[in-house]
C-alpha positions as YAML, in Angstrom:
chain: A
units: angstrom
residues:
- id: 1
  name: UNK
  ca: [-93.96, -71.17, 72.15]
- id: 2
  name: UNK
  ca: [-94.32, -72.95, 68.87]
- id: 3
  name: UNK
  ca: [-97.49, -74.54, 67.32]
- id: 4
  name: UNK
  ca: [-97.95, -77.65, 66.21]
- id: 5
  name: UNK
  ca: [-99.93, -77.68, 62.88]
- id: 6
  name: UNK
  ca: [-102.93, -78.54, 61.98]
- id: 7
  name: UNK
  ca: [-104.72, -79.14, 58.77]
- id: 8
  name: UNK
  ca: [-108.57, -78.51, 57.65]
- id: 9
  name: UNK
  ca: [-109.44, -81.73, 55.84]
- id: 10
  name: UNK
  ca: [-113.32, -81.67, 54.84]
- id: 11
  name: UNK
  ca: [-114.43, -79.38, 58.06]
- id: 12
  name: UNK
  ca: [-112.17, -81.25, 60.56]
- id: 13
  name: UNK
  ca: [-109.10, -79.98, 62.12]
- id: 14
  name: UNK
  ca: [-106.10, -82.60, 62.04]
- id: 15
  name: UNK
  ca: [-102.40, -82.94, 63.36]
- id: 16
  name: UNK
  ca: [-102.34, -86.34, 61.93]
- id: 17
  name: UNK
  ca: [-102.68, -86.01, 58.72]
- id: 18
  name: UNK
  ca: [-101.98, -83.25, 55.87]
- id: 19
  name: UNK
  ca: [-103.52, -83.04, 52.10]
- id: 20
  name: UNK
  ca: [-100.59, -85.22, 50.80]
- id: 21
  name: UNK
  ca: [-100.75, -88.31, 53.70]
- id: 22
  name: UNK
  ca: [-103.68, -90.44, 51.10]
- id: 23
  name: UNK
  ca: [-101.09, -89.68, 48.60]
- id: 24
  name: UNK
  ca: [-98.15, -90.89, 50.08]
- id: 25
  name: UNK
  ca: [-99.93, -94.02, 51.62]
- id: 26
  name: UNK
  ca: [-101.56, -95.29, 48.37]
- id: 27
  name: UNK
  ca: [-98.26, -94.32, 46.59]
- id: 28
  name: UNK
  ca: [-95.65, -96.02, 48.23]
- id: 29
  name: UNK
  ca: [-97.22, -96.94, 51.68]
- id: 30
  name: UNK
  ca: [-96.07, -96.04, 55.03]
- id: 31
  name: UNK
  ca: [-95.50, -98.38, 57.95]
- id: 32
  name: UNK
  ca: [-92.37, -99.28, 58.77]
- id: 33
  name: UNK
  ca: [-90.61, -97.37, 55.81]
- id: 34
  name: UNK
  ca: [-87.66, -94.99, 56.46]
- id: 35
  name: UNK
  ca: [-88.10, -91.58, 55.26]
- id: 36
  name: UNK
  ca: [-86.67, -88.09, 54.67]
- id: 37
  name: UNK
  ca: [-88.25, -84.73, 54.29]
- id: 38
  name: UNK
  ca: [-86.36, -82.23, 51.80]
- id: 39
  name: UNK
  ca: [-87.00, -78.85, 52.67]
- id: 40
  name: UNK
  ca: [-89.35, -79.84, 55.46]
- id: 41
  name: UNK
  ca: [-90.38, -76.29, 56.56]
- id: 42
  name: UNK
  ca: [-91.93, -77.04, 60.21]
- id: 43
  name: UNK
  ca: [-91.63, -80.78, 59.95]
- id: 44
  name: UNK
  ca: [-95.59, -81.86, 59.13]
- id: 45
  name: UNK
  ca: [-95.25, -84.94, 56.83]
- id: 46
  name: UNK
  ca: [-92.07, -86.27, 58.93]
- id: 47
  name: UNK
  ca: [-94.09, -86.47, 62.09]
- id: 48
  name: UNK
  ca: [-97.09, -87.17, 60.15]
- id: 49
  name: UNK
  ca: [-95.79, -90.59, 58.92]
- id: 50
  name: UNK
  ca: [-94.12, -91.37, 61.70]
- id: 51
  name: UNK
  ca: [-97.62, -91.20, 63.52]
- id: 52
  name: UNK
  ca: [-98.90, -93.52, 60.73]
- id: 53
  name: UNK
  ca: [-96.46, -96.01, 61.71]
- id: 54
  name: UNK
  ca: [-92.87, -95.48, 59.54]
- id: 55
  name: UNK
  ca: [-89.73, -96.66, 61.27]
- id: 56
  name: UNK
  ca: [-88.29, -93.29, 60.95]
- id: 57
  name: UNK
  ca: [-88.01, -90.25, 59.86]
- id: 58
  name: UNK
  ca: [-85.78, -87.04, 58.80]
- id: 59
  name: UNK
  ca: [-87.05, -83.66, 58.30]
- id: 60
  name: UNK
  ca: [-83.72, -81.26, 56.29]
- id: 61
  name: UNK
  ca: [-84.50, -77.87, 57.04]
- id: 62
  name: UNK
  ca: [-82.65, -75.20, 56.37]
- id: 63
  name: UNK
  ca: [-83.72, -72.76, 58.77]
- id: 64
  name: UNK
  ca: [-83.10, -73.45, 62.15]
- id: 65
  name: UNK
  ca: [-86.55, -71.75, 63.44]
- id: 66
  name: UNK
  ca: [-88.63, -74.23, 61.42]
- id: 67
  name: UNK
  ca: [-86.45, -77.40, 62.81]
- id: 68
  name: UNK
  ca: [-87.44, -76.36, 66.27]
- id: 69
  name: UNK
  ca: [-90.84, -76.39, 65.38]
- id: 70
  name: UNK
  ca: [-90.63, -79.35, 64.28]
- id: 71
  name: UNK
  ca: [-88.77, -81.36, 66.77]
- id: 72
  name: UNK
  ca: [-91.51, -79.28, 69.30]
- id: 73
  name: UNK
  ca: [-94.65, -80.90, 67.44]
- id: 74
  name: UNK
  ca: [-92.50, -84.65, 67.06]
- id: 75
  name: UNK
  ca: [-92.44, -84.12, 71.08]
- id: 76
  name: UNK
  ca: [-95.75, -82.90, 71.42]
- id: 77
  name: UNK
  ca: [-96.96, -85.98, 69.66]
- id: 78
  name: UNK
  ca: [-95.30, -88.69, 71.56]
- id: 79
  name: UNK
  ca: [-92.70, -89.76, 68.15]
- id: 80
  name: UNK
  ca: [-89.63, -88.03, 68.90]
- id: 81
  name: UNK
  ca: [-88.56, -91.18, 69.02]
- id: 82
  name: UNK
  ca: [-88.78, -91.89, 65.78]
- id: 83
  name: UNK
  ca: [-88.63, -88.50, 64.35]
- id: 84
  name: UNK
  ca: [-85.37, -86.18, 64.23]
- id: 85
  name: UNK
  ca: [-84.68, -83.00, 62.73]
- id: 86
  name: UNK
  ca: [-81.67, -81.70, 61.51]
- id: 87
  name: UNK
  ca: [-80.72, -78.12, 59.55]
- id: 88
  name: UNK
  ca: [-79.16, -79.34, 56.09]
- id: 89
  name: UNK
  ca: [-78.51, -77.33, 53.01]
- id: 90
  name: UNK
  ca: [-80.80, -79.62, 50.94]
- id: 91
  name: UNK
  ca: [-79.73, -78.37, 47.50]
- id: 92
  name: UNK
  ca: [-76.55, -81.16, 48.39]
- id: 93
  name: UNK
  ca: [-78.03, -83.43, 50.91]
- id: 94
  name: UNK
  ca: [-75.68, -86.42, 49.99]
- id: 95
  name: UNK
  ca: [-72.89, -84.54, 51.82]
- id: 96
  name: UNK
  ca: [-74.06, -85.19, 55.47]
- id: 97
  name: UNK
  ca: [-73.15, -89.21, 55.24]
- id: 98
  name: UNK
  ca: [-76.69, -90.24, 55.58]
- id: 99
  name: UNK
  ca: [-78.24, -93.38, 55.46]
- id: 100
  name: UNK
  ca: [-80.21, -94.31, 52.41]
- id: 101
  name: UNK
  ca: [-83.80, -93.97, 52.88]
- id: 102
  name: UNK
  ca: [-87.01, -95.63, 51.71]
- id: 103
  name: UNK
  ca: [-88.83, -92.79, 50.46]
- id: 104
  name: UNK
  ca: [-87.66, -89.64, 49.85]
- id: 105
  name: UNK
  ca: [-89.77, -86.99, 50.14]
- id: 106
  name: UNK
  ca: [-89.51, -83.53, 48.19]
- id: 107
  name: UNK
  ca: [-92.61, -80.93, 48.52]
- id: 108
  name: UNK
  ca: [-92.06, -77.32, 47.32]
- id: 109
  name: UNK
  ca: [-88.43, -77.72, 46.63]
- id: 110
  name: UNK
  ca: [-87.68, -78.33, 42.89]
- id: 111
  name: UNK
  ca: [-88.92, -74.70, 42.16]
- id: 112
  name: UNK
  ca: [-86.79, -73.32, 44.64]
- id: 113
  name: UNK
  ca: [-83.42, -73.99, 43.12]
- id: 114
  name: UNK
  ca: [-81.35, -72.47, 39.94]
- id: 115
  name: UNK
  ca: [-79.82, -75.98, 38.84]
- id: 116
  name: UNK
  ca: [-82.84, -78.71, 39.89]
- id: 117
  name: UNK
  ca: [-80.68, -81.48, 37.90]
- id: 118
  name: UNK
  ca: [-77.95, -81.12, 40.08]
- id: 119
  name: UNK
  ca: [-79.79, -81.54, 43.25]
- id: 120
  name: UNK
  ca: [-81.63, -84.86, 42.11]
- id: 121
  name: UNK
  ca: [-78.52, -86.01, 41.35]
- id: 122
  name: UNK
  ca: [-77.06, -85.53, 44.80]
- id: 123
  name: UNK
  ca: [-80.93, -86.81, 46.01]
- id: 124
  name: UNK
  ca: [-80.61, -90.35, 43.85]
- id: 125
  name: UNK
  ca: [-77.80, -90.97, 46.33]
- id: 126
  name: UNK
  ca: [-79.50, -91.15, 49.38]
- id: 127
  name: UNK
  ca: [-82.75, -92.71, 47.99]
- id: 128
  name: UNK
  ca: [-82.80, -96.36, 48.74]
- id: 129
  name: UNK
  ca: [-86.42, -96.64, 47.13]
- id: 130
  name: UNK
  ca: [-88.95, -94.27, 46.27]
- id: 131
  name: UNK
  ca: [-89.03, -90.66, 45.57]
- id: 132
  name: UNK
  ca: [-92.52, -88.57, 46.06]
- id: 133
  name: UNK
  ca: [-91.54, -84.95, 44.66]
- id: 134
  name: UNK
  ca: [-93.90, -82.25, 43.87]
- id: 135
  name: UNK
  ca: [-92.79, -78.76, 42.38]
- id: 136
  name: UNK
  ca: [-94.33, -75.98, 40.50]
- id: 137
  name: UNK
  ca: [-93.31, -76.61, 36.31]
- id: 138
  name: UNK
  ca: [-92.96, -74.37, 33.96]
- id: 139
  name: UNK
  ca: [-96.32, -73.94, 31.78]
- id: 140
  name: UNK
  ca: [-96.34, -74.19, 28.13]
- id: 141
  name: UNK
  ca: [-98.33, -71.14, 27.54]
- id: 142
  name: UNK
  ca: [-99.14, -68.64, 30.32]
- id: 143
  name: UNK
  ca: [-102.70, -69.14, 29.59]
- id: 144
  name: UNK
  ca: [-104.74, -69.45, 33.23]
- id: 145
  name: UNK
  ca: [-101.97, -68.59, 35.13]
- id: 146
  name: UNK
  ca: [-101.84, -66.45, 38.02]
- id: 147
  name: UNK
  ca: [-100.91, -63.24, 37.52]
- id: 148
  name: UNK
  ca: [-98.27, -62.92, 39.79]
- id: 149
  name: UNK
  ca: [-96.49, -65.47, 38.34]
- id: 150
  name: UNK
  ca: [-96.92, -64.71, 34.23]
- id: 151
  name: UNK
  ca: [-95.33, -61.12, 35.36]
- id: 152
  name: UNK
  ca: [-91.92, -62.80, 36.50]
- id: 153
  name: UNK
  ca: [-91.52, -65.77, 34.39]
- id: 154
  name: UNK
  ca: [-89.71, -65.52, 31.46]
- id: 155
  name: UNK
  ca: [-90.39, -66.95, 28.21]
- id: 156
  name: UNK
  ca: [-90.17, -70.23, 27.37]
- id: 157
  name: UNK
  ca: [-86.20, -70.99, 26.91]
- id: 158
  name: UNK
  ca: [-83.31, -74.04, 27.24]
- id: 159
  name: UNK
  ca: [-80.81, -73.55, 30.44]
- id: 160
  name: UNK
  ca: [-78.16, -75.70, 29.72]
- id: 161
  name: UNK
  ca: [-77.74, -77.46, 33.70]
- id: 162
  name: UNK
  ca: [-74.32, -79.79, 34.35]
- id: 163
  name: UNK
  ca: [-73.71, -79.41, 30.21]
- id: 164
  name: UNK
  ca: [-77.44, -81.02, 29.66]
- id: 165
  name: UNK
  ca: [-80.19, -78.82, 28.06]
- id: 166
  name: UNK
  ca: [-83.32, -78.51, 29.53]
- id: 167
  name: UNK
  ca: [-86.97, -76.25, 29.00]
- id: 168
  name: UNK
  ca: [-88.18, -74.13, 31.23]
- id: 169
  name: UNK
  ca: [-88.99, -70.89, 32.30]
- id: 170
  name: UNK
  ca: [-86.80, -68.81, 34.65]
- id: 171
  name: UNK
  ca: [-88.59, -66.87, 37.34]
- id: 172
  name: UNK
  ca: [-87.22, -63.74, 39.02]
- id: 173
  name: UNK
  ca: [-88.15, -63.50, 42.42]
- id: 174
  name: UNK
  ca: [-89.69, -60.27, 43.94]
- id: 175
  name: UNK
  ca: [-91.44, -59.24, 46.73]
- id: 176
  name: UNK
  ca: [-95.18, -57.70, 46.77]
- id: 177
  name: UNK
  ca: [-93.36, -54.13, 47.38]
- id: 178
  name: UNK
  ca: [-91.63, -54.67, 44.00]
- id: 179
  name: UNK
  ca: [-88.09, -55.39, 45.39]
- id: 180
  name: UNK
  ca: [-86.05, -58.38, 44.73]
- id: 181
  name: UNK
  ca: [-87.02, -61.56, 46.74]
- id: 182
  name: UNK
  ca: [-85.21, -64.62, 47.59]
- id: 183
  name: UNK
  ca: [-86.12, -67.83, 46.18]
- id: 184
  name: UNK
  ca: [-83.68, -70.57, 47.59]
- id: 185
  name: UNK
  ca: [-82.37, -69.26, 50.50]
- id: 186
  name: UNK
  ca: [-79.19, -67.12, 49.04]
- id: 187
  name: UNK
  ca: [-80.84, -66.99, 44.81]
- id: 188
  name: UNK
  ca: [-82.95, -64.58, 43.55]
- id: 189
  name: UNK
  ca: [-82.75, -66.35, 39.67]
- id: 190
  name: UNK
  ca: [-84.44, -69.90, 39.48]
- id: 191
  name: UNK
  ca: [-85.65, -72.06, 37.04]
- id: 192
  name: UNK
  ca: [-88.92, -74.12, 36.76]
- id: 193
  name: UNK
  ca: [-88.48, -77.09, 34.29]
- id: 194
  name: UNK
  ca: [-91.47, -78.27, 31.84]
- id: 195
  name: UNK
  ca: [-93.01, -81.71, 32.90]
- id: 196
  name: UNK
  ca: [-91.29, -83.67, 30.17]
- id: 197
  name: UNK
  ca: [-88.01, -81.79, 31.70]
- id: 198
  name: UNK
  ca: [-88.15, -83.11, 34.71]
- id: 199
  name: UNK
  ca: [-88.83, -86.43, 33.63]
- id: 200
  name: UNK
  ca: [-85.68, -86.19, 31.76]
- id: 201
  name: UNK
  ca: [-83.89, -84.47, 34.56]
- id: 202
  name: UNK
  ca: [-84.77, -87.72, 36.86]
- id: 203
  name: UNK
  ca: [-84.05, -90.26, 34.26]
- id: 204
  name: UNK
  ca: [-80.57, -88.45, 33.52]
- id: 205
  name: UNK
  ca: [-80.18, -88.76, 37.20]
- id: 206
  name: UNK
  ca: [-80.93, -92.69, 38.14]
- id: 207
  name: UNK
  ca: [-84.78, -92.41, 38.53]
- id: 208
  name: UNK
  ca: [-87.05, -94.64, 36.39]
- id: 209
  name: UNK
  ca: [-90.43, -92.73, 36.08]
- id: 210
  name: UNK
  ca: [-93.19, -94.58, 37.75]
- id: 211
  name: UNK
  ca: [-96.07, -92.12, 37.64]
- id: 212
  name: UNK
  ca: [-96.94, -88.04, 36.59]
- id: 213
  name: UNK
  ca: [-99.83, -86.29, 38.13]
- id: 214
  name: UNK
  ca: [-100.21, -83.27, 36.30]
- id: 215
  name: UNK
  ca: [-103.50, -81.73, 34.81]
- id: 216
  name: UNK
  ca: [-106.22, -84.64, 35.08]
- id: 217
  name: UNK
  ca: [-105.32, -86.53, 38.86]
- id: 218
  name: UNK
  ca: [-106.65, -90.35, 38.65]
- id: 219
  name: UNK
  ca: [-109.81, -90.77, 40.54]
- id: 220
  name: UNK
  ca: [-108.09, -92.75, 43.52]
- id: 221
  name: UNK
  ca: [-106.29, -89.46, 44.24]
- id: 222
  name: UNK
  ca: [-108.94, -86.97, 44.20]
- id: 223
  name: UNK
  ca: [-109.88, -85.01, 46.22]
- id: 224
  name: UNK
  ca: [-106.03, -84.88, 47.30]
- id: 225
  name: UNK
  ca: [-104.17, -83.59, 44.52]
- id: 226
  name: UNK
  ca: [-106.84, -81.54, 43.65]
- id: 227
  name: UNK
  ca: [-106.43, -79.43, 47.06]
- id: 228
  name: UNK
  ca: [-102.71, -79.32, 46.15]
- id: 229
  name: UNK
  ca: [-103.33, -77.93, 42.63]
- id: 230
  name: UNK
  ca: [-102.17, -80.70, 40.64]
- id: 231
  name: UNK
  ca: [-104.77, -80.12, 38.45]
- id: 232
  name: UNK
  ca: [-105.09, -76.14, 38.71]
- id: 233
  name: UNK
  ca: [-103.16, -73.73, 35.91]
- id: 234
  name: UNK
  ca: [-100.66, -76.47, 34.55]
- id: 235
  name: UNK
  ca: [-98.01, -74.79, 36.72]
- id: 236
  name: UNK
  ca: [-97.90, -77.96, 39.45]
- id: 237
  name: UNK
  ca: [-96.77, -81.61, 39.42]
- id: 238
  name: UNK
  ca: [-96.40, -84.59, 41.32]
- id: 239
  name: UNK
  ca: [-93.74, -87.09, 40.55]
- id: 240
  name: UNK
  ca: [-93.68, -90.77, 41.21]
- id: 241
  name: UNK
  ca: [-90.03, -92.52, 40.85]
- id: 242
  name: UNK
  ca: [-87.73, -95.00, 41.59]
- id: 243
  name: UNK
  ca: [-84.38, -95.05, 41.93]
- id: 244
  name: UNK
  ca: [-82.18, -97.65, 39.94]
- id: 245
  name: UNK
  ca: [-79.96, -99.34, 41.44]
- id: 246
  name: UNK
  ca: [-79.72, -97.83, 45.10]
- id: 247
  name: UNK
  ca: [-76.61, -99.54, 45.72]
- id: 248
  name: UNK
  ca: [-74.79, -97.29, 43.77]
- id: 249
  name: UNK
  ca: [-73.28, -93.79, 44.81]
- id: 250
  name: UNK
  ca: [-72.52, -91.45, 42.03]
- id: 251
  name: UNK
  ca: [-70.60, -88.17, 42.12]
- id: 252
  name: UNK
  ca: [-72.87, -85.32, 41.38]
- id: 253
  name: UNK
  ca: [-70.13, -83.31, 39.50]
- id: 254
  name: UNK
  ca: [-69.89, -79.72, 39.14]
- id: 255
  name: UNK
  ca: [-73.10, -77.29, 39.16]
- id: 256
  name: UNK
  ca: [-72.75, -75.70, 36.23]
- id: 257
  name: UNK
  ca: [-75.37, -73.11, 34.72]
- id: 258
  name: UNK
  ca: [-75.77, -71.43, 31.29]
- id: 259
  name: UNK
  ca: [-78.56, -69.12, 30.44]
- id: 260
  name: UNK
  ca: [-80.60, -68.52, 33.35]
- id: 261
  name: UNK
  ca: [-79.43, -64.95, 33.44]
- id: 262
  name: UNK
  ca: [-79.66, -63.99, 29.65]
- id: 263
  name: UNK
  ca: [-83.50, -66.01, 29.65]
- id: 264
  name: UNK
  ca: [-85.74, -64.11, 27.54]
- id: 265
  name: UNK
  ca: [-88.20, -62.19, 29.01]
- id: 266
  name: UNK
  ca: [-91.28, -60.57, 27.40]
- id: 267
  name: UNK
  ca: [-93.16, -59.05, 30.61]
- id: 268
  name: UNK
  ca: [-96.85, -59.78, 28.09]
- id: 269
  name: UNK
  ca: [-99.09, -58.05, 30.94]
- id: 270
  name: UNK
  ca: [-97.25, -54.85, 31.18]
- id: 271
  name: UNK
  ca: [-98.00, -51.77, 28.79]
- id: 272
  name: UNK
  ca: [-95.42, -51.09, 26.14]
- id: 273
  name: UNK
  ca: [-93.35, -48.32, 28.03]
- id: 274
  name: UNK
  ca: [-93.47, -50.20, 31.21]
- id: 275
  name: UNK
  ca: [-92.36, -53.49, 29.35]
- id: 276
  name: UNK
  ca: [-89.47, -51.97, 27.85]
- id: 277
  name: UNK
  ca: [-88.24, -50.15, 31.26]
- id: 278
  name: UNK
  ca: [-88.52, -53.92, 33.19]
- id: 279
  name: UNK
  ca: [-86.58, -55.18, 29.98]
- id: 280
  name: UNK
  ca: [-83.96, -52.97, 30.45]
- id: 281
  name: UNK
  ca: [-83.55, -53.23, 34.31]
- id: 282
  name: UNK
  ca: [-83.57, -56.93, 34.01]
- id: 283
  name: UNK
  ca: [-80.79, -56.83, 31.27]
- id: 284
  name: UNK
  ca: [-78.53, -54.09, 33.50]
- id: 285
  name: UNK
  ca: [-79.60, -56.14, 36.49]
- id: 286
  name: UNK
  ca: [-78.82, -59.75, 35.47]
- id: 287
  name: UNK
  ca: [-77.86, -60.45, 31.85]
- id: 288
  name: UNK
  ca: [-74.35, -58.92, 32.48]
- id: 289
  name: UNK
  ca: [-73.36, -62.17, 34.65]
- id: 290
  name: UNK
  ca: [-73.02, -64.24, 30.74]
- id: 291
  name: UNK
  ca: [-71.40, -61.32, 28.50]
...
């Protein structure tokens, strides 16, 4: 039987409300808003707004377990009503002839993909408003990062996405046995854009920048974004935009990508025999697909 979630917020245990609801509300507000939930894993902020009063929601999922969850908590709670689940592949989300939405919601996504400026452009179409998007960036220097992260990064480096340049950091995904990993559903390769890439990346895309919460949160978002890391490592970031001119579809084009395979990787935690043998296999194992 499935759970329906709950979150410890300062000692208490709560269904209706997560770490990002303050966020969200003070943001863009709530009540009687439309919104969808990209990658919504068991559905928490969809049937968390819609208890806080939005006209609707959509959680995308792309697992079909989660979605059940998710429509079992919406019942559980009295909004399936108001709440619906549905198992998209996000990474194109303007192909399911959606409505356009309020607020679009992306948590934990971004980071996922191998070409994140082709999916905001396919996410600008459905976004009748607002989007809230936070995603793991590529650090400038590896300084204070975790570990487990500066060991399967690669170096700083441009991956040219849809024929447009952008900085980042590619990060090959592997599990804690040392095998490969998956990191968006059917990828093992993706890339994590710099801050001032994705900025670019949504204004390329329709967005006008509204507001960047990286490093130093403002004081009427603590103790939020602090709990969520957006101000732990330099390796998270909320984004605050706005679409354009939401009456306006435009074609995402191909998804192209150059250079995520052939990213340069220097491995700076490993001793020197180890560094060159991980090198090597990475070369044999993925640099081959741009020769």
């Amino acid at each position: 039987m499935p759970e329906v979630r709950t979150f410890n917020i300062n000692g208490e245990e709560r269904t209706s409300q997560t770490f990002r609801t303050e966020i969200i509300e003070h943001l863009v507000g709530i009540k009687d808003k439309t919104f969808i939930d990209l990658g919504c894993a068991d559905g928490f902020e969809a049937y968390v707004v819609a208890l806080r009063g939005a006209k609707y929601a959509l959680g995308a999922e792309g697992r079909l377990d989660l979605v059940e969850r998710g429509r079992f908590a919406a019942k559980e709670l009295g909004v399936a009503d108001r709440v619906q689940f549905e198992t998209y592949d996000v990474r194109h989300i303007d192909e399911f002839d959606l409505q356009k939405f309020d607020v679009v919601m992306s948590f934990g996504l971004l980071y996922h993909l191998q070409n994140p400026f082709n999916h905001l452009k396919h996410v600008r179409n459905i976004c009748g408003g607002d989007l809230l998007m936070e995603t793991q960036v590529a650090p400038l220097t590896l300084e204070g990062v975790e570990r487990d992260e500066i060991v399967h990064l690669s170096d700083l480096t441009t991956v040219t996405l849809d024929g447009q340049p952008f900085e980042g950091r590619v990060l090959e995904y592997v599990t804690r046995s040392g095998t490969l990993g998956v990191g968006s559903l059917d990828k093992r390769l993706v890339f994590w854009m710099t801050v001032e890439s994705v900025e670019r990346a949504l204004d390329l895309a329709g967005f006008e920048v509204k507001q960047v919460v990286h490093n130093d949160p403002p004081p009427e978002l603590e103790p939020w974004s602090s709990m969520l890391g957006h101000n732990h490592k330099r390796a998270k970031a909320l984004f605050h935009a706005r679409v354009r001119d939401p009456n306006v579809h435009i074609p995402a084009g191909p998804d192209t990508v150059k250079g995520l395979y052939s990213a340069p990787v220097s491995y700076p935690l490993m001793s020197g025999g180890r560094r060159l043998r991980r090198r090597i296999l990475h070369m044999l194992r993925w640099r081959w697909r741009e020769l």
